[in-house]
C-alpha positions as CSV (number, residue, x, y, z in Angstrom):
1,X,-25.6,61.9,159.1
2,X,-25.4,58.3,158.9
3,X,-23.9,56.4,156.3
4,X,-22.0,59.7,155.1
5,X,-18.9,59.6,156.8
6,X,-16.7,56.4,156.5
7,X,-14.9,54.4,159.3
8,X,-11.1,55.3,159.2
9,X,-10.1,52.1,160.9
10,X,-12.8,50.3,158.6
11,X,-11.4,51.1,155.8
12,X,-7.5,50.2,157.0
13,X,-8.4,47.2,158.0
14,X,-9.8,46.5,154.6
15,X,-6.6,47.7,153.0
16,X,-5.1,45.3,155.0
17,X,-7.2,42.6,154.1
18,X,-6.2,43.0,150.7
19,X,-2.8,43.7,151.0
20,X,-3.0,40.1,152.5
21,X,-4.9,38.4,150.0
22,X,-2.8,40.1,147.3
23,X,0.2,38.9,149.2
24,X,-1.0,35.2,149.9
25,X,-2.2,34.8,146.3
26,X,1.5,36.0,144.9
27,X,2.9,33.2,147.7
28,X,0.7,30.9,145.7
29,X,1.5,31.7,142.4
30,X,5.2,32.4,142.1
31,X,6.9,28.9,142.5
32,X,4.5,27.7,139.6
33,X,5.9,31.0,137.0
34,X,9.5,29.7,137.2
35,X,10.3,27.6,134.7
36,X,14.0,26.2,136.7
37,X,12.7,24.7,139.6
38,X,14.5,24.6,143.0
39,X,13.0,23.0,146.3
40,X,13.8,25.7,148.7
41,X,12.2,26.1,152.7
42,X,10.4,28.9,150.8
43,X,8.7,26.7,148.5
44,X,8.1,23.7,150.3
45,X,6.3,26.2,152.9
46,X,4.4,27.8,149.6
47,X,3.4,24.2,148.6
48,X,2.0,23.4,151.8
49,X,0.0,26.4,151.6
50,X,-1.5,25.8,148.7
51,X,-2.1,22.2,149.5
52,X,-4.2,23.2,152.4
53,X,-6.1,26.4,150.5
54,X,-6.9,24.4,147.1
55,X,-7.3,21.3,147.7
56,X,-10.9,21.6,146.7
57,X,-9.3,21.5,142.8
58,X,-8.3,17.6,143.1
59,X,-11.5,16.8,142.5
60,X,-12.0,18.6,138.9
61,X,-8.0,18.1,138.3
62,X,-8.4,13.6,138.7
63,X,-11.6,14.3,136.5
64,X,-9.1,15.7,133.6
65,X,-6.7,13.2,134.2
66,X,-8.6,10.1,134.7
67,X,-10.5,11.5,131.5
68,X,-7.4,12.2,129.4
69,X,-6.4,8.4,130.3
70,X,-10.0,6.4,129.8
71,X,-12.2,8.9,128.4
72,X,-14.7,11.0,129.5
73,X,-17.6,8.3,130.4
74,X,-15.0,6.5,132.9
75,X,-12.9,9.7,133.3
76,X,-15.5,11.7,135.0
77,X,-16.9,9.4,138.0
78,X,-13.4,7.8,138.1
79,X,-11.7,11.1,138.8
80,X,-15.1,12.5,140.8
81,X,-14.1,9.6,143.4
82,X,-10.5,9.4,143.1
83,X,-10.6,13.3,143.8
84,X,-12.1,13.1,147.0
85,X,-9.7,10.5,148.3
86,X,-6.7,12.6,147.4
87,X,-8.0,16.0,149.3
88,X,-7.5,14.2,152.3
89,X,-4.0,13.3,151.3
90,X,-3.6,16.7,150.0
91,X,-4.4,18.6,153.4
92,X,-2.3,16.3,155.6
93,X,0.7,16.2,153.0
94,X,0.6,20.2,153.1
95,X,0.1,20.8,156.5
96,X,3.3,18.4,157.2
97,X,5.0,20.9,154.2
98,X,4.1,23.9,155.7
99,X,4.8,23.0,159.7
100,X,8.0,21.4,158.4
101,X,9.3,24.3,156.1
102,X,12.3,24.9,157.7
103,X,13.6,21.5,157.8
104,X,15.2,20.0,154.8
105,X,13.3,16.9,155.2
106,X,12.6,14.9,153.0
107,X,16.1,15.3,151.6
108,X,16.3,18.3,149.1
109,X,12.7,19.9,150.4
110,X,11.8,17.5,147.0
111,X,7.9,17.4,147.3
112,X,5.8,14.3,148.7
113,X,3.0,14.4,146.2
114,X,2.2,14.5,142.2
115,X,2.0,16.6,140.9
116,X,3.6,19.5,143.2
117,X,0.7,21.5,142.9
118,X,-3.2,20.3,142.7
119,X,-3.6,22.8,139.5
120,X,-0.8,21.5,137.7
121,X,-3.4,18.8,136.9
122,X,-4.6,21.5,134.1
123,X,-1.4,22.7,132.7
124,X,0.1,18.8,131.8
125,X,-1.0,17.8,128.2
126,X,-2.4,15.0,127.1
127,X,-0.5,11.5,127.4
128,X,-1.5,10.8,123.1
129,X,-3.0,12.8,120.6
130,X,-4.8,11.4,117.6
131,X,-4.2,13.3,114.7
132,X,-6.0,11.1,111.7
């Protein structure tokens, strides 16, 4: 019968598709949990990654930031453009990062770019808060 019997190969490959995600996403996401930072190959290579796979989220995150500086009217368009400017700096900085991993260059495998990552837009706080 058709459809009754499933693919033994169809569905390894499928575990290994998301045994490859899973693994890629806990790349992505452990040098941001540690609160001590240390540049290491291993993170440098991690930061490259996520350059190149999120750099889509420079556009919302210079939106927050450009908003938290001149308000939401300025902020928005502001960050819309200056967003789209830093993608392309985003993908060329991390595919330098991630083809560079190994070497400890620049000194201390410090990273090139603010912030580190392009969600840590969303974790910083605001520069003032008005409390009346």
């Amino acid at each position: 019968m058709l459809g009754c019997e499933s693919d033994p190969n169809s569905r390894q490959r499928n575990f290994r598709r998301a045994a490859l995600f899973a693994a890629l996403i806990g790349i992505l996401l452990a040098p941001s949990l540690s609160q001590a930072v240390e540049y290491t190959a291993a993170r440098k290579a991690g930061r490259g990654m996520a350059a190149m796979t999120t750099c889509f989220l420079e556009i919302p995150g210079n939106m927050v930031e450009q908003s938290r500086q001149h308000g939401a009217g300025a902020g928005v368009p502001l960050g819309f453009v200056f967003g789209l400017g830093k993608i392309v700096v985003r993908v060329l900085v991390g595919a330098y990062e991630f083809v560079s991993a190994p070497f400890e260059a620049p000194d201390g495998f410090v990273p090139i770019i603010e912030p580190e990552f392009p969600w840590s837009y969303f974790d910083e706080q605001p520069a003032s808060s008005s409390s009346n």
